[in-house]
N, CA, C and O atoms as a GROMACS GRO file, in nm:
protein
  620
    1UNK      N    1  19.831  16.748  10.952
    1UNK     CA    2  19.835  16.777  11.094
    1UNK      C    3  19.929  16.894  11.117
    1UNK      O    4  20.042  16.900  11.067
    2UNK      N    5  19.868  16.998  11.205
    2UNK     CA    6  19.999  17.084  11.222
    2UNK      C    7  20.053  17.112  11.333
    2UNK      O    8  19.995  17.086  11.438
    3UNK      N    9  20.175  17.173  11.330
    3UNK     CA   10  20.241  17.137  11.461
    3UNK      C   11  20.201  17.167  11.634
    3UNK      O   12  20.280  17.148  11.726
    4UNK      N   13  20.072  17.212  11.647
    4UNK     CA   14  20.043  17.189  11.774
    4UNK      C   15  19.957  17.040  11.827
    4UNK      O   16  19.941  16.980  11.934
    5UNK      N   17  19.916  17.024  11.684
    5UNK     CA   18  19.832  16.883  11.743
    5UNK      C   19  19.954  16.760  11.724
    5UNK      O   20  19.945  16.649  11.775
    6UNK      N   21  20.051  16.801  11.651
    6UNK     CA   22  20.140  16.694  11.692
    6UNK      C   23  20.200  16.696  11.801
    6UNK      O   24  20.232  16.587  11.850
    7UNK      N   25  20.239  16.854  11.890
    7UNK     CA   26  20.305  16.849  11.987
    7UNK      C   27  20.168  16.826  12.117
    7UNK      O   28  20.211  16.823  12.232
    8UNK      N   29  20.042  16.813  12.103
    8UNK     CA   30  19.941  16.769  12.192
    8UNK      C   31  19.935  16.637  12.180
    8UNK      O   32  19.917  16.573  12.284
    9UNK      N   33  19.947  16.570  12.062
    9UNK     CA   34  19.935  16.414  12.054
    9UNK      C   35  20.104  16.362  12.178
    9UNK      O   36  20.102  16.297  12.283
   10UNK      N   37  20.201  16.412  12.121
   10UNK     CA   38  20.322  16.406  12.190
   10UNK      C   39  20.275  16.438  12.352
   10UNK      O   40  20.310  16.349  12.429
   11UNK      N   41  20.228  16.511  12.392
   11UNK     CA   42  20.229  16.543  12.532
   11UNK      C   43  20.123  16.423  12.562
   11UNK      O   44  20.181  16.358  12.649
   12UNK      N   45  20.023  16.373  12.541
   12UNK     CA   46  19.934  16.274  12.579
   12UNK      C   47  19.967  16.129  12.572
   12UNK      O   48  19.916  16.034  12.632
   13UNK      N   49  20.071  16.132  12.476
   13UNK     CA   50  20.166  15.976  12.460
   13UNK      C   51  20.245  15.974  12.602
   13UNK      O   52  20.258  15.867  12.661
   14UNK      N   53  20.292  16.083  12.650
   14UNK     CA   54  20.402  16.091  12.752
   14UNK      C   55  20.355  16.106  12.884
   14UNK      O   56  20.416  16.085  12.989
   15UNK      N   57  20.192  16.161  12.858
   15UNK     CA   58  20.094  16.130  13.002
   15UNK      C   59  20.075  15.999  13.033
   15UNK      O   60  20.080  15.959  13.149
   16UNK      N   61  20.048  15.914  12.918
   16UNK     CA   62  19.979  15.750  12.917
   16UNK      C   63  20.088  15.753  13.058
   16UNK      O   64  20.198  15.803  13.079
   17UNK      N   65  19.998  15.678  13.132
   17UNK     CA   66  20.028  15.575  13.306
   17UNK      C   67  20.053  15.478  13.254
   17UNK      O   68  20.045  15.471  13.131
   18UNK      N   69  20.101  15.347  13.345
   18UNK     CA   70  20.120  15.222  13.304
   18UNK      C   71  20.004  15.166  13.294
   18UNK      O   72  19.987  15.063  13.230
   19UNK      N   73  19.895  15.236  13.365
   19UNK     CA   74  19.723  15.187  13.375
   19UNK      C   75  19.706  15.165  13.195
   19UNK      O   76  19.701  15.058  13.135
   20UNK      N   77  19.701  15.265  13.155
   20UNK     CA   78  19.663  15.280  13.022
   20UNK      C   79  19.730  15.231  12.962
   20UNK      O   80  19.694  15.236  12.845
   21UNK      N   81  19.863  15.154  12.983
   21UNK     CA   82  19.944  15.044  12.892
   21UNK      C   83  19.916  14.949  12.928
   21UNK      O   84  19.952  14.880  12.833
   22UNK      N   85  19.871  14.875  13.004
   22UNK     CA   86  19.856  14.745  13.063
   22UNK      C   87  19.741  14.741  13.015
   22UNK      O   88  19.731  14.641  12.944
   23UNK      N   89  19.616  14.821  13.019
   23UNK     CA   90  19.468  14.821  12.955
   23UNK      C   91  19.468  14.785  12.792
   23UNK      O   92  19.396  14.716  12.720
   24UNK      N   93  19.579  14.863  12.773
   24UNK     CA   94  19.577  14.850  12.631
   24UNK      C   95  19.633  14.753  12.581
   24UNK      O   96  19.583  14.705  12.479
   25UNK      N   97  19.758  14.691  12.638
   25UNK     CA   98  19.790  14.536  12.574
   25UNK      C   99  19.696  14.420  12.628
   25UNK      O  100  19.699  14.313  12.566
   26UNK      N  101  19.601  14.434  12.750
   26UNK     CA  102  19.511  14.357  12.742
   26UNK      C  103  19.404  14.356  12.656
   26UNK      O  104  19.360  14.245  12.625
   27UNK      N  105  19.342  14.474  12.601
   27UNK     CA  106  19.266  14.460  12.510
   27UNK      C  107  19.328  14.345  12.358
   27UNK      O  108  19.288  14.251  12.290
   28UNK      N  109  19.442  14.431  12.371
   28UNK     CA  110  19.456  14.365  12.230
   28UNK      C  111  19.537  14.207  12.272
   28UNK      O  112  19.562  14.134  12.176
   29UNK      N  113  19.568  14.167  12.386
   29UNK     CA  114  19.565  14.017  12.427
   29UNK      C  115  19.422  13.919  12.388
   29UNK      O  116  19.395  13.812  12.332
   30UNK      N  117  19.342  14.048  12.468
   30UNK     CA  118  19.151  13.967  12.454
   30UNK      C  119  19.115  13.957  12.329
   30UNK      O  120  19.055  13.854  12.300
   31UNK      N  121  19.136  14.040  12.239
   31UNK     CA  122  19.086  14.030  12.126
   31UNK      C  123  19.121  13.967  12.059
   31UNK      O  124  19.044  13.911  11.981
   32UNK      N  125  19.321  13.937  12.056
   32UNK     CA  126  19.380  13.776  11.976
   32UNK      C  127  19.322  13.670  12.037
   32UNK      O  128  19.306  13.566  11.973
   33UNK      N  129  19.276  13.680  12.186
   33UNK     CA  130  19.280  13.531  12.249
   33UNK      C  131  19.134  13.489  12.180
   33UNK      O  132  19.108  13.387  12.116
   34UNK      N  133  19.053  13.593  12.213
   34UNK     CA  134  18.930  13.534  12.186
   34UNK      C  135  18.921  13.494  12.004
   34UNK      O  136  18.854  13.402  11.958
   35UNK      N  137  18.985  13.566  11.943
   35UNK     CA  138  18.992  13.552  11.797
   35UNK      C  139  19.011  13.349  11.806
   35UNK      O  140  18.934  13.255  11.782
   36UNK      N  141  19.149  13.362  11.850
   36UNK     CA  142  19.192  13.214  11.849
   36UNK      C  143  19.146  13.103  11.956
   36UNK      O  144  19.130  12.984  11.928
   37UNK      N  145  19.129  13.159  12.079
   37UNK     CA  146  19.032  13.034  12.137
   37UNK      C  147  18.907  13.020  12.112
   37UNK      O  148  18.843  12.930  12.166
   38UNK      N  149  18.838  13.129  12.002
   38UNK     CA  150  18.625  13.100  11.996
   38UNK      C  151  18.700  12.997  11.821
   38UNK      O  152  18.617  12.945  11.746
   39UNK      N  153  18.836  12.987  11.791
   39UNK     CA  154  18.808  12.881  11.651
   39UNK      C  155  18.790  12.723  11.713
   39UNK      O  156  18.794  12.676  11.826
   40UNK      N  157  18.766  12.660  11.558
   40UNK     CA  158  18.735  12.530  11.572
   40UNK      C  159  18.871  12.470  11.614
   40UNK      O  160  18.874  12.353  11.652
   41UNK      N  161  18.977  12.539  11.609
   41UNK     CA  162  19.116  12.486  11.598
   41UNK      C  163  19.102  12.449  11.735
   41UNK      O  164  19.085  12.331  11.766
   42UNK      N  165  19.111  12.561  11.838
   42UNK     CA  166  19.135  12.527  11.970
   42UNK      C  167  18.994  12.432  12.040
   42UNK      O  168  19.019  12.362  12.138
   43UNK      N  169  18.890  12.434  11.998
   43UNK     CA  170  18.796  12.312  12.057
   43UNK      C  171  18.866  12.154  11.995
   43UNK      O  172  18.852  12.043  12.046
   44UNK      N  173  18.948  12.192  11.861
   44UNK     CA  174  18.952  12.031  11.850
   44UNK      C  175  19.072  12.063  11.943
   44UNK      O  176  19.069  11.957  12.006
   45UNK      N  177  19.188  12.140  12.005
   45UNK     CA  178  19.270  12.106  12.072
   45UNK      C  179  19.248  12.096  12.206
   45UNK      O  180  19.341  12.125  12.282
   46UNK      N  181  19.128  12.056  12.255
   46UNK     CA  182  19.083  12.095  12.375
   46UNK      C  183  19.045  11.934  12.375
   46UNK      O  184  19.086  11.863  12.466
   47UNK      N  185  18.953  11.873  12.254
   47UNK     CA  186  18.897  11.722  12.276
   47UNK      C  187  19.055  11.693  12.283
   47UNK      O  188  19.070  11.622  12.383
   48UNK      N  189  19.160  11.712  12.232
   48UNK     CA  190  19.298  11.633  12.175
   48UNK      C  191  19.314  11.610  12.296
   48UNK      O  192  19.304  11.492  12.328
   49UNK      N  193  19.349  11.728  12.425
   49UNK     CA  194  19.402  11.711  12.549
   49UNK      C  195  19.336  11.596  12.631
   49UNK      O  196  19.393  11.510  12.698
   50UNK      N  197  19.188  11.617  12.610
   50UNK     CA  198  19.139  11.523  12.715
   50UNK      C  199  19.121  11.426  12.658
   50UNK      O  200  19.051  11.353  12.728
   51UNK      N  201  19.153  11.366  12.533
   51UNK     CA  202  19.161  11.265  12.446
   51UNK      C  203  19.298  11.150  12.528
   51UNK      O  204  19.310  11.032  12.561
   52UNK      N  205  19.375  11.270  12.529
   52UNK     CA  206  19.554  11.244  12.570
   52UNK      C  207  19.514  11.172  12.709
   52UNK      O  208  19.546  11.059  12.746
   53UNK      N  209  19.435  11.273  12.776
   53UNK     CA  210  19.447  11.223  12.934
   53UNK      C  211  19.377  11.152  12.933
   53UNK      O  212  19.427  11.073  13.012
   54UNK      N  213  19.254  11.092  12.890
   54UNK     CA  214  19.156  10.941  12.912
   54UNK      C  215  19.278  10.810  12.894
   54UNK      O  216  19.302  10.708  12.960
   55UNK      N  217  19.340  10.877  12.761
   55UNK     CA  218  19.439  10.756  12.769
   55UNK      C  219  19.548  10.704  12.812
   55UNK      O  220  19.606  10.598  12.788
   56UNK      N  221  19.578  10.822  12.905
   56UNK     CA  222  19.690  10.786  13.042
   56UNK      C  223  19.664  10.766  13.146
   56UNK      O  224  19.733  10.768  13.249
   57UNK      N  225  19.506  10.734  13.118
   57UNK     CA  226  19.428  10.696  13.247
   57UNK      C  227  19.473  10.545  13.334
   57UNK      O  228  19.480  10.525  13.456
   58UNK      N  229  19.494  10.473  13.240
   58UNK     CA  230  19.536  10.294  13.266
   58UNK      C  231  19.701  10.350  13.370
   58UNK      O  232  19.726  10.345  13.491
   59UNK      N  233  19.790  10.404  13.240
   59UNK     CA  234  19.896  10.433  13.296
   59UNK      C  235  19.941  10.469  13.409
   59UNK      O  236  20.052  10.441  13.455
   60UNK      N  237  19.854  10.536  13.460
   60UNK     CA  238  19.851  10.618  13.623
   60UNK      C  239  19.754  10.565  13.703
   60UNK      O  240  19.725  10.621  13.808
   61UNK      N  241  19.693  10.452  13.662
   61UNK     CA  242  19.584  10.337  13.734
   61UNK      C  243  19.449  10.432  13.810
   61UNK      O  244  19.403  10.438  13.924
   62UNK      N  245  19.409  10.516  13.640
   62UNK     CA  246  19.303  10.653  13.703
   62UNK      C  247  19.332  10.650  13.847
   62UNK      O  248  19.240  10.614  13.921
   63UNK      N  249  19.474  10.689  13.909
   63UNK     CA  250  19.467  10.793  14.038
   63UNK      C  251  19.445  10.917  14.076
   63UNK      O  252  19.450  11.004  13.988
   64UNK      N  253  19.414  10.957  14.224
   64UNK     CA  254  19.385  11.086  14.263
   64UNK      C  255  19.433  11.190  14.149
   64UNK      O  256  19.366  11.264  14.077
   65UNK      N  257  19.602  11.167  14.160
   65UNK     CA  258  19.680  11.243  14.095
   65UNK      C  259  19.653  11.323  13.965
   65UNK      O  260  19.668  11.439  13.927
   66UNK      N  261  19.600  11.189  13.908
   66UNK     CA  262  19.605  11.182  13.714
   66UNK      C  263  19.440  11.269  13.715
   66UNK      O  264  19.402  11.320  13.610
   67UNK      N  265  19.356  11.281  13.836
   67UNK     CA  266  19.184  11.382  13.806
   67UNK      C  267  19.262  11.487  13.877
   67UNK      O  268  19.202  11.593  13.861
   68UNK      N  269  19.352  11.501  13.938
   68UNK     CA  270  19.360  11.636  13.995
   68UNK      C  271  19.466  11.731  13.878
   68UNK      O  272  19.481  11.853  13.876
   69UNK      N  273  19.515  11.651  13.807
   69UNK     CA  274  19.609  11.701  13.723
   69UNK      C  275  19.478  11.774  13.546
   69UNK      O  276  19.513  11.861  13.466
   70UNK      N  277  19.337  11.695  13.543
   70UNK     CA  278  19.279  11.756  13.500
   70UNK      C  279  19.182  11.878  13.552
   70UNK      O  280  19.136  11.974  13.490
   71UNK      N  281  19.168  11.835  13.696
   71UNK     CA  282  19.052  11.915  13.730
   71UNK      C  283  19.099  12.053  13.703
   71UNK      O  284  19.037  12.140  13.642
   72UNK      N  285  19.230  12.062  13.760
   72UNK     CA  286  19.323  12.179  13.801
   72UNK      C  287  19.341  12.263  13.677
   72UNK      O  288  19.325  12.383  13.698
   73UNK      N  289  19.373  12.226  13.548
   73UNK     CA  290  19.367  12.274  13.418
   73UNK      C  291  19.272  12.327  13.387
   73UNK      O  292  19.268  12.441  13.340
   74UNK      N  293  19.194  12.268  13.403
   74UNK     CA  294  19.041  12.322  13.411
   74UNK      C  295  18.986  12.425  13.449
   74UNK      O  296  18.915  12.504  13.387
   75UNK      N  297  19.033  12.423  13.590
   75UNK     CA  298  18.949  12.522  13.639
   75UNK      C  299  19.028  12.672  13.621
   75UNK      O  300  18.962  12.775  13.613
   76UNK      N  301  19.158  12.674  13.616
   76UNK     CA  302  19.263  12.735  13.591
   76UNK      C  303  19.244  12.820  13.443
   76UNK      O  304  19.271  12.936  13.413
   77UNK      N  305  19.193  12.721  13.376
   77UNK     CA  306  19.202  12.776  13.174
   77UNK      C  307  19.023  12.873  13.199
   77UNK      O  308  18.981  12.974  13.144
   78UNK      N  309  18.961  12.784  13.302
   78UNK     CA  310  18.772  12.847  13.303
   78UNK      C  311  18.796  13.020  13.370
   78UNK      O  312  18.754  13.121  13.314
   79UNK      N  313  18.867  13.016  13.491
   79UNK     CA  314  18.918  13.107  13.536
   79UNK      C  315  18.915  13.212  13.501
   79UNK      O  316  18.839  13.303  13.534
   80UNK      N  317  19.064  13.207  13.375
   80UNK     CA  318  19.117  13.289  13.286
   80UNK      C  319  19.021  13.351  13.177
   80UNK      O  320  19.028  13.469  13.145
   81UNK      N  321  18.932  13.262  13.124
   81UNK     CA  322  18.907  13.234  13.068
   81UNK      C  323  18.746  13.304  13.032
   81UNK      O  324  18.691  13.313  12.922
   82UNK      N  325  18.674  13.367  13.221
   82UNK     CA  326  18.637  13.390  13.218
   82UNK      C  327  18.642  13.576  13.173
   82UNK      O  328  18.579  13.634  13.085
   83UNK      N  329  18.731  13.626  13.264
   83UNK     CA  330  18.805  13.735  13.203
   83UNK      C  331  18.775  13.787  13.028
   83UNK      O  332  18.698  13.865  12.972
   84UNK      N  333  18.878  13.701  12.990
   84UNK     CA  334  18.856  13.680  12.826
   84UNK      C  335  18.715  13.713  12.777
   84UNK      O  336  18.691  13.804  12.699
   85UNK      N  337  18.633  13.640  12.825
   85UNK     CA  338  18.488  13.628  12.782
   85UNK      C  339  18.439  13.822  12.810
   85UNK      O  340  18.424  13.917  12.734
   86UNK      N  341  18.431  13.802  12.965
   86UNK     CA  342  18.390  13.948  13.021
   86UNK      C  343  18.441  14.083  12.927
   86UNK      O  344  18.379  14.186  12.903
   87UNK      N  345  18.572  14.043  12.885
   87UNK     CA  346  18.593  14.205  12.852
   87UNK      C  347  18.550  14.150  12.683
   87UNK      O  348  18.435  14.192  12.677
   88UNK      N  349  18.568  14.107  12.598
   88UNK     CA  350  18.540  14.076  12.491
   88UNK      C  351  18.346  14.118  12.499
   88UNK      O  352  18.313  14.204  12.418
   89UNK      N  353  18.250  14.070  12.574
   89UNK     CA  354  18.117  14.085  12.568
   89UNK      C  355  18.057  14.271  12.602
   89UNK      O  356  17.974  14.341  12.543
   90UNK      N  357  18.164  14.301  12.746
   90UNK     CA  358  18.178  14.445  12.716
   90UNK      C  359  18.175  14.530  12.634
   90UNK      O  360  18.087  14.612  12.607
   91UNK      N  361  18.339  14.503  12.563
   91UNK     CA  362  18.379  14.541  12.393
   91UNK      C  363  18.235  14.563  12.346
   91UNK      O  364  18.182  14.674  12.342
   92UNK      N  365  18.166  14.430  12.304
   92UNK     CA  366  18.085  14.444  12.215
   92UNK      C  367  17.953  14.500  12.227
   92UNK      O  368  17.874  14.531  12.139
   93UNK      N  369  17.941  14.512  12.396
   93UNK     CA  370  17.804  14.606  12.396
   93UNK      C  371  17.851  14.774  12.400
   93UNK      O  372  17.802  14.882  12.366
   94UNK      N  373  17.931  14.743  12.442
   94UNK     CA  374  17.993  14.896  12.412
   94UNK      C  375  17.938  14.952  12.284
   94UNK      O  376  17.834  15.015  12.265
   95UNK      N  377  18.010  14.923  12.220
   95UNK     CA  378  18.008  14.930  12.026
   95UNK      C  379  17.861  14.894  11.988
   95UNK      O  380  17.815  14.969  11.902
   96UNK      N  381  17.782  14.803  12.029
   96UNK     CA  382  17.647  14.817  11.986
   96UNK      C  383  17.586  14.944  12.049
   96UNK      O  384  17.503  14.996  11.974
   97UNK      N  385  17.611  15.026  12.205
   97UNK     CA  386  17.519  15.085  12.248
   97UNK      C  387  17.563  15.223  12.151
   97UNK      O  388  17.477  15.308  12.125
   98UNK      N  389  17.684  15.234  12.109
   98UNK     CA  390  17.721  15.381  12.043
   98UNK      C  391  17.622  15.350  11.903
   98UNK      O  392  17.522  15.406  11.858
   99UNK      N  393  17.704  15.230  11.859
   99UNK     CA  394  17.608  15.263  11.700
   99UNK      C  395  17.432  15.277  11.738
   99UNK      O  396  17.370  15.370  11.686
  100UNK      N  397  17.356  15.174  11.837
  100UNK     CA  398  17.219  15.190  11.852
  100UNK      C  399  17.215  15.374  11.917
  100UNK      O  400  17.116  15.440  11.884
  101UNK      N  401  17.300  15.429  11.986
  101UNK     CA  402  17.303  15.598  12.012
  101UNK      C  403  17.311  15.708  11.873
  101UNK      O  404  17.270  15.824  11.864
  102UNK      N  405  17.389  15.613  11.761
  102UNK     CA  406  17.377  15.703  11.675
  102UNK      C  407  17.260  15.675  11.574
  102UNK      O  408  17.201  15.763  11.512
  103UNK      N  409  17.241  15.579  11.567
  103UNK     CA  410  17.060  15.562  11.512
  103UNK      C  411  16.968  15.607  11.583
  103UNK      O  412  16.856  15.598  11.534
  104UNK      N  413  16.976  15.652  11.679
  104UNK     CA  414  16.896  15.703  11.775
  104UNK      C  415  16.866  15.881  11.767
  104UNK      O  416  16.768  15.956  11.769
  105UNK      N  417  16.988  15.892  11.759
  105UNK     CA  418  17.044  16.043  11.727
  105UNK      C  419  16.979  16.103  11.576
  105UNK      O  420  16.918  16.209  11.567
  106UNK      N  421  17.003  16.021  11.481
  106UNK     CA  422  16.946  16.052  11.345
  106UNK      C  423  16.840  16.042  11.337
  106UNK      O  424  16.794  16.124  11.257
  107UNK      N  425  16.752  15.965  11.392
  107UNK     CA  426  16.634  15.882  11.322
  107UNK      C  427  16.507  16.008  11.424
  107UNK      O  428  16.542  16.108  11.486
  108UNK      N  429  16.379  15.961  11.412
  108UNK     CA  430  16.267  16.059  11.452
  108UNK      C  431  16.263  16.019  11.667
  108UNK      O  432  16.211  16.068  11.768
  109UNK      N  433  16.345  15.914  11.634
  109UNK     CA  434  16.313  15.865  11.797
  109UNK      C  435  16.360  15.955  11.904
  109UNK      O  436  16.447  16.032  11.864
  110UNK      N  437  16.328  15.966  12.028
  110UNK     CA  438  16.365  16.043  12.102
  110UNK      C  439  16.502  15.993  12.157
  110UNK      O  440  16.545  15.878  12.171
  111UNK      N  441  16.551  16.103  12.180
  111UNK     CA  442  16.700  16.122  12.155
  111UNK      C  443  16.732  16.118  12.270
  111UNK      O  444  16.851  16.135  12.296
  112UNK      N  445  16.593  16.085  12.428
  112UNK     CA  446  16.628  16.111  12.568
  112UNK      C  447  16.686  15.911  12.574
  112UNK      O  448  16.800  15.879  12.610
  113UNK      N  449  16.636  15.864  12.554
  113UNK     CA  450  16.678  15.722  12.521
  113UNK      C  451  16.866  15.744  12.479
  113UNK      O  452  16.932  15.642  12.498
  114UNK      N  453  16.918  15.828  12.443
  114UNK     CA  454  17.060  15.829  12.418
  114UNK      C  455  17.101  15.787  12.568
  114UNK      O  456  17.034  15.846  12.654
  115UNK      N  457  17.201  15.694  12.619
  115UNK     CA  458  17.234  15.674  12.764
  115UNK      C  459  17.179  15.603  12.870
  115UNK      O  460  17.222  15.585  12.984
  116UNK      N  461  17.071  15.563  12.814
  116UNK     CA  462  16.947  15.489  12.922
  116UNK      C  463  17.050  15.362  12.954
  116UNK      O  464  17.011  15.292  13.048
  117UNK      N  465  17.132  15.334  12.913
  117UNK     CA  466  17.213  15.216  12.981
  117UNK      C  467  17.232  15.252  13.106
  117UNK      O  468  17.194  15.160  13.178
  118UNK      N  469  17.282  15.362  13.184
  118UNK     CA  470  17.332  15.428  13.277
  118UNK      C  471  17.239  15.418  13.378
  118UNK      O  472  17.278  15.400  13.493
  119UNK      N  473  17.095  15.429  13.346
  119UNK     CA  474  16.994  15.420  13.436
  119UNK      C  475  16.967  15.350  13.517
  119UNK      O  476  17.023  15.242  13.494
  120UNK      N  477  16.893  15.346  13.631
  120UNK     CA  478  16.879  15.231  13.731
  120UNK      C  479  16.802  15.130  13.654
  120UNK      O  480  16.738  15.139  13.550
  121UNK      N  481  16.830  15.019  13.745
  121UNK     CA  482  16.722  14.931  13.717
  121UNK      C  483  16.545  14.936  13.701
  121UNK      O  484  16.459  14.866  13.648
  122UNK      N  485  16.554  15.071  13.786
  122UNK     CA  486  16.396  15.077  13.842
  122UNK      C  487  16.362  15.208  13.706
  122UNK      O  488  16.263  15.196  13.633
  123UNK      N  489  16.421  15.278  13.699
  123UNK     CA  490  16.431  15.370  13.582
  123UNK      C  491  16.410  15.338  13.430
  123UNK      O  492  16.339  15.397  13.348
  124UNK      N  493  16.517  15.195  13.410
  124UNK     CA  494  16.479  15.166  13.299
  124UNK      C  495  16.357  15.062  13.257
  124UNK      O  496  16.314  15.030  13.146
  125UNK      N  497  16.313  15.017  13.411
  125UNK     CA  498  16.185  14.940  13.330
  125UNK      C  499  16.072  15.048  13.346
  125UNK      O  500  15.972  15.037  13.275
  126UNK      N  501  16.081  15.138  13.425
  126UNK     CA  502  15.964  15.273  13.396
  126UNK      C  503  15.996  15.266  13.276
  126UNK      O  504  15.936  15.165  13.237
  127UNK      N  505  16.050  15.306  13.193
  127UNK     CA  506  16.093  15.360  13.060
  127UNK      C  507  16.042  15.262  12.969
  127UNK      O  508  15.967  15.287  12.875
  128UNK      N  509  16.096  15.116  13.009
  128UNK     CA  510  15.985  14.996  12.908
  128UNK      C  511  15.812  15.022  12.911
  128UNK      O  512  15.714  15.044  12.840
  129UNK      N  513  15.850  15.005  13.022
  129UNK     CA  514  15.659  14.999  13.067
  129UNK      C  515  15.600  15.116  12.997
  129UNK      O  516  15.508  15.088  12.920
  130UNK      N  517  15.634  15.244  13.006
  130UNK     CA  518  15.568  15.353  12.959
  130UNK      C  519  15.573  15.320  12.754
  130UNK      O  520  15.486  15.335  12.668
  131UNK      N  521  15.729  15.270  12.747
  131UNK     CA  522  15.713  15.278  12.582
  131UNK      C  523  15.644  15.077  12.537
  131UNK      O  524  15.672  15.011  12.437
  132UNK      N  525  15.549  15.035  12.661
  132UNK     CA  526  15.469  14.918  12.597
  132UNK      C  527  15.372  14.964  12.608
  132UNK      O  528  15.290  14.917  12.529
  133UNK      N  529  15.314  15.084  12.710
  133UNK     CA  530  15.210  15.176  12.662
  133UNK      C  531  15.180  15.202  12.534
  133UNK      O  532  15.096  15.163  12.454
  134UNK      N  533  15.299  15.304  12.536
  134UNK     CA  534  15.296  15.341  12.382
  134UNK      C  535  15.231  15.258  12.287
  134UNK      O  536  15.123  15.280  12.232
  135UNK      N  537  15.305  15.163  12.273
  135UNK     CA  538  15.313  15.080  12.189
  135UNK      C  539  15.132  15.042  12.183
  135UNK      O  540  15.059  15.090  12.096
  136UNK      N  541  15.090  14.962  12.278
  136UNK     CA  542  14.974  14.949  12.292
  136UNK      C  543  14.856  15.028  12.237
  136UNK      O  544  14.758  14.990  12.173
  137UNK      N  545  14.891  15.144  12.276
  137UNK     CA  546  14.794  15.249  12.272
  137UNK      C  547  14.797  15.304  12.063
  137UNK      O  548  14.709  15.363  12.001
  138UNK      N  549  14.890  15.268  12.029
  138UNK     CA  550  14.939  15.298  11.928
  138UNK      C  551  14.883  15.206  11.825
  138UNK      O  552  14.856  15.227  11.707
  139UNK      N  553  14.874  15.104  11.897
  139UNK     CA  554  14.807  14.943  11.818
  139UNK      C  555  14.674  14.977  11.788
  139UNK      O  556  14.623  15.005  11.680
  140UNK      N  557  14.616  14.968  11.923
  140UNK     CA  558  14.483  15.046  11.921
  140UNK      C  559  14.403  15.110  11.850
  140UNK      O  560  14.301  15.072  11.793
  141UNK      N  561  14.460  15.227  11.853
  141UNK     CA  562  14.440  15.361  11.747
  141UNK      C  563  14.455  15.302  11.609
  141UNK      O  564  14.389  15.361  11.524
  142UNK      N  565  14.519  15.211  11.572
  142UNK     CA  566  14.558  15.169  11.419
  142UNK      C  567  14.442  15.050  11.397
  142UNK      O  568  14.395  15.025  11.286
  143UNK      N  569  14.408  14.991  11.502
  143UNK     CA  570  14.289  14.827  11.503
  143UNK      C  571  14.139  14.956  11.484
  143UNK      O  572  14.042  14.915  11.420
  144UNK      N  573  14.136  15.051  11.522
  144UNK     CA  574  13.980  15.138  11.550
  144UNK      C  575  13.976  15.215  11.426
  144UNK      O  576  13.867  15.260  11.388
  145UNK      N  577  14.105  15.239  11.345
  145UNK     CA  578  14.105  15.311  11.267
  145UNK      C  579  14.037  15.204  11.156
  145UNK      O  580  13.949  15.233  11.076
  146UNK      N  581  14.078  15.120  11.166
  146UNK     CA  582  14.061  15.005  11.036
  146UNK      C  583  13.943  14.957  11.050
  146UNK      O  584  13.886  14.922  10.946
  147UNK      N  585  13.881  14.943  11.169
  147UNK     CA  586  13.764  14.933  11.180
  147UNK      C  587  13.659  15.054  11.134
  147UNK      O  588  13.558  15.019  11.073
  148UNK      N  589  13.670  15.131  11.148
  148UNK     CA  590  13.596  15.218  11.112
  148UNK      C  591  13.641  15.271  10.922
  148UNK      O  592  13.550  15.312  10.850
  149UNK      N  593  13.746  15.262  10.883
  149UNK     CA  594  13.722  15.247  10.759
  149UNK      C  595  13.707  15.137  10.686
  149UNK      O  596  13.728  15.137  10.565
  150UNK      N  597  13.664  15.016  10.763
  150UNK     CA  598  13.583  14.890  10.705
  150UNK      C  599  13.716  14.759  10.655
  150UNK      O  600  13.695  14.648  10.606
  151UNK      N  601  13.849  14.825  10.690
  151UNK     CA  602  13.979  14.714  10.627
  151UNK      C  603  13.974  14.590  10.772
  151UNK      O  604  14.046  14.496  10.805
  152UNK      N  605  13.875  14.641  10.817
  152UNK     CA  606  13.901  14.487  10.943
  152UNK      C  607  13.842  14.369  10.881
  152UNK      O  608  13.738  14.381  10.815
  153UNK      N  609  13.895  14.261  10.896
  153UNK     CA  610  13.863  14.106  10.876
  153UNK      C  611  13.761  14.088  10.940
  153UNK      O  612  13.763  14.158  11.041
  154UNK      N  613  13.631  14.003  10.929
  154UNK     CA  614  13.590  14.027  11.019
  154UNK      C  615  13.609  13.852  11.092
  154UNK      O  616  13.625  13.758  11.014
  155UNK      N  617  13.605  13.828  11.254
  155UNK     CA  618  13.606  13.731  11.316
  155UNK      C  619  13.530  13.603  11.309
  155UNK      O  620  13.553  13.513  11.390
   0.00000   0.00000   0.00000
């Protein structure tokens, strides 16, 4: 590296906002949490809890108290929880749509398909519909071909 891209890396460390620090220790929050809450560890610690509370059910003579003290956990951990989920599923279509952009990019396919995520709703099912045309029309041509050089089965 030479010394202007270190003193450009330096000037862009010292731009970062708190936006871009807070983004960034949440990512890497989402990505431990989900690492450790999608294991088997935390589902068996999840039966353990409500294992715990069925059986302090007698103790607290199943009152209001003792379902509001689960509901509330509940909905509180689902909450959070949902978050977690959201940016983690993001993450990952993210990262699928670049790598499916760079197979896209290499390969014979049209390269206008790079970005079609971006598109409307109404845009991208034009875009299906026209490439089940394709497709169709493509079938076609391959069922008439075979027919006429005699490789059809016949019915």
């Amino acid at each position: 590296m030479n010394k202007t891209q270190e003193e450009e890396l330096k000037e862009h460390k010292q731009e970062s906002d708190i936006f871009c620090v807070v983004s960034d220790a949440f990512r890497v929050f989402a990505n431990r949490s989900s690492v450790l809450l999608g294991s088997a560890w935390a589902f068996g610690g999840a039966v353990l809890v409500i294992i715990v509370w069925l059986l302090t059910g007698p103790a607290f003579h199943f009152s209001d108290t003792w379902q509001l003290i689960i509901n509330t956990a509940t909905t509180v951990i689902t909450f959070l929880m949902v978050f977690l989920i959201q940016n983690s599923q993001n993450r990952d279509a993210a990262a699928i749509q670049v790598k499916l952009n760079e197979l896209i990019r290499v390969s014979k396919a049209h390269n206008s398909f790079i970005g079609v995520e971006h598109l409307t709703d109404e845009q991208i099912q034009k875009i299906r519909t026209e490439g089940e045309d394709r497709a169709k029309a493509v079938s076609a041509r391959r069922e008439n071909a075979k027919r006429r050089n005699g490789d059809a089965i016949p019915s």
